[in-house]
C-alpha positions in Angstrom: 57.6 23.8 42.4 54.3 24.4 44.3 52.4 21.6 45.8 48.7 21.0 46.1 48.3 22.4 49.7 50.5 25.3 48.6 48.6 26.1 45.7 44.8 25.6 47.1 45.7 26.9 50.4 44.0 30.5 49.4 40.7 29.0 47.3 37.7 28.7 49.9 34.9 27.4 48.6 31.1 28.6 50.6 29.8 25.3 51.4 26.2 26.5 51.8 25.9 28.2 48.6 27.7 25.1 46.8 25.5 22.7 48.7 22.5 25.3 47.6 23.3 25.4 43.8 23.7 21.6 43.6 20.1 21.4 45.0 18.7 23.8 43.0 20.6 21.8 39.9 19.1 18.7 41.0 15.4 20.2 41.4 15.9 21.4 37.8 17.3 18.5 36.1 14.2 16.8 37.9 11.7 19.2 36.6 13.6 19.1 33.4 12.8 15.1 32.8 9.2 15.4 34.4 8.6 17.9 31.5 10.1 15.9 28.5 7.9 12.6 30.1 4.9 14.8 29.6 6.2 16.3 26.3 6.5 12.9 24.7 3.1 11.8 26.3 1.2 14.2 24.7 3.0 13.8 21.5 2.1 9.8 21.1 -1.3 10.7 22.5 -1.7 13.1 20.0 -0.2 10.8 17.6 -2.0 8.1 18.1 -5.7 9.8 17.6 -4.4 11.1 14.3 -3.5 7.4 13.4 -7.2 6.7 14.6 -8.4 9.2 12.5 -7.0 8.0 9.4 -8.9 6.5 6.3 -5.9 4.2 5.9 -4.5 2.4 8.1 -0.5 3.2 7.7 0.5 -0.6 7.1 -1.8 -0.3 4.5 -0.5 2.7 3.0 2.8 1.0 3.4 2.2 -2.3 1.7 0.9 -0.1 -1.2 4.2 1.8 -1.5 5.9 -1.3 -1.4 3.8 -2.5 -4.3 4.6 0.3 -6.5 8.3 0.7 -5.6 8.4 -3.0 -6.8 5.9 -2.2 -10.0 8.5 1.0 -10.6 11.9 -0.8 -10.2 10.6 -3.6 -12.8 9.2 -1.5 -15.2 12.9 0.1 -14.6 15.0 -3.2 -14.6 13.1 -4.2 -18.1 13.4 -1.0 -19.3 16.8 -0.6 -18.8 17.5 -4.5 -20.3 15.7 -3.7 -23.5 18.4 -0.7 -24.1 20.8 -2.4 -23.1 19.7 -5.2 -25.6 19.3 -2.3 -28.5 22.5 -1.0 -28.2 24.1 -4.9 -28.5 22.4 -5.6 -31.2 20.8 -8.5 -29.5 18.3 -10.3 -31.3 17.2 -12.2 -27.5 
């Protein structure tokens, strides 16, 4: 059975390029965030002028949605009572 030391004893790692490439990784992974910051930036800004822009204001737009879907799921609810009703027989 080999041990550790036994084993190892022939694998030399180059310290300089090692210390080198984990450098270089850390520059990247740096660079890497710094770009997704400014990514994202530009996207909000970008998304919030559009926003500006707009004739309606999205709550707006949203409270009107909500109105219909309530309006539709009535109109759905009774509509789906009555047949229901129909098919019974019921004279209620």
């Amino acid at each position: 059975m080999a041990t550790n030391n036994s084993f190892l004893s022939g694998f030399q790692v180059n310290r300089p390029l090692l210390a080198g490439g984990a450098v270089l990784t850390g520059i990247g992974a740096v660079l890497g965030a710094a770009g997704a910051v400014m990514v994202c930036v530009a996207l909000a800004t970008a998304g919030r002028s559009w926003v500006r822009q707009l004739d309606t204001p999205p709550t707006a737009m949203a409270q009107r949605a909500l109105r219909q879907a309530k309006v539709a799921s009535t109109a759905a609810s009774t509509a789906g009572w009555q047949a229901w009703r129909a098919e019974q027989g019921s004279p209620n």
